[in-house]
C-alpha positions in Angstrom: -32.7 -9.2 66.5 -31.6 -12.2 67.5 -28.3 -11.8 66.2 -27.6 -8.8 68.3 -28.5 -10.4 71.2 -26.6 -13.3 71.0 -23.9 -10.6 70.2 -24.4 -7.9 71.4 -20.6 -6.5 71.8 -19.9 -7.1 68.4 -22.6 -6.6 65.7 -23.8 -3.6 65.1 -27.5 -4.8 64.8 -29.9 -3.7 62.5 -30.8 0.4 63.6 -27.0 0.8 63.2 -26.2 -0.9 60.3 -29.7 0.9 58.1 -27.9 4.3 59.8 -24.7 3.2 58.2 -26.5 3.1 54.9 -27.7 6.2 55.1 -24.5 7.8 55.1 -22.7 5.3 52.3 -25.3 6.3 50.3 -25.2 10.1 51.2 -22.9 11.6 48.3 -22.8 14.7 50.3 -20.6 12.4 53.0 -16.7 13.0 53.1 -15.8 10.0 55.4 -17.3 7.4 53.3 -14.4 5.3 53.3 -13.3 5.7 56.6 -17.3 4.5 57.5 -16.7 1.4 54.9 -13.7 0.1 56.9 -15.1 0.4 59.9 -17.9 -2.0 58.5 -15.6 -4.3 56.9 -15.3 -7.6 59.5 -16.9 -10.4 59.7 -18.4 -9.5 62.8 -20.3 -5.7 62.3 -22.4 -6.7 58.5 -21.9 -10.4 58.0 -23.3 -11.5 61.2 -27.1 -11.0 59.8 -28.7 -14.3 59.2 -31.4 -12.7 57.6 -34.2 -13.7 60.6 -36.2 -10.8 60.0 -37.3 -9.7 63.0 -36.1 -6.9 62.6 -38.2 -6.7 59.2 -41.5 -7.6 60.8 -40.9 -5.0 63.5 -40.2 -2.1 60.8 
């Protein structure tokens, strides 16, 4: 992902943010809001440019 690499200390990159999902969309999950804030920056989801590297990769 070349957005990962490019930076790497701040987004989250793909494995982490498809891991993410998983729990949002868990019901079973009790920290599901606390998991949504820590997403919510313009840095950890928004940072995809939609390359899909990591699609072809998958």
């Amino acid at each position: 992902c070349p957005s990962y690499w490019w930076n790497s200390e701040e987004y989250l990159g793909p494995a982490v943010l498809m891991q993410s999902y998983r729990w949002l969309a868990d019901s079973r999950d009790e920290k599901t809001e606390e998991r949504k804030s820590a997403l919510d920056n313009s840095m950890s989801l928004y940072r995809c440019y939609t390359i899909l590297n990591c699609t072809r990769t998958c």
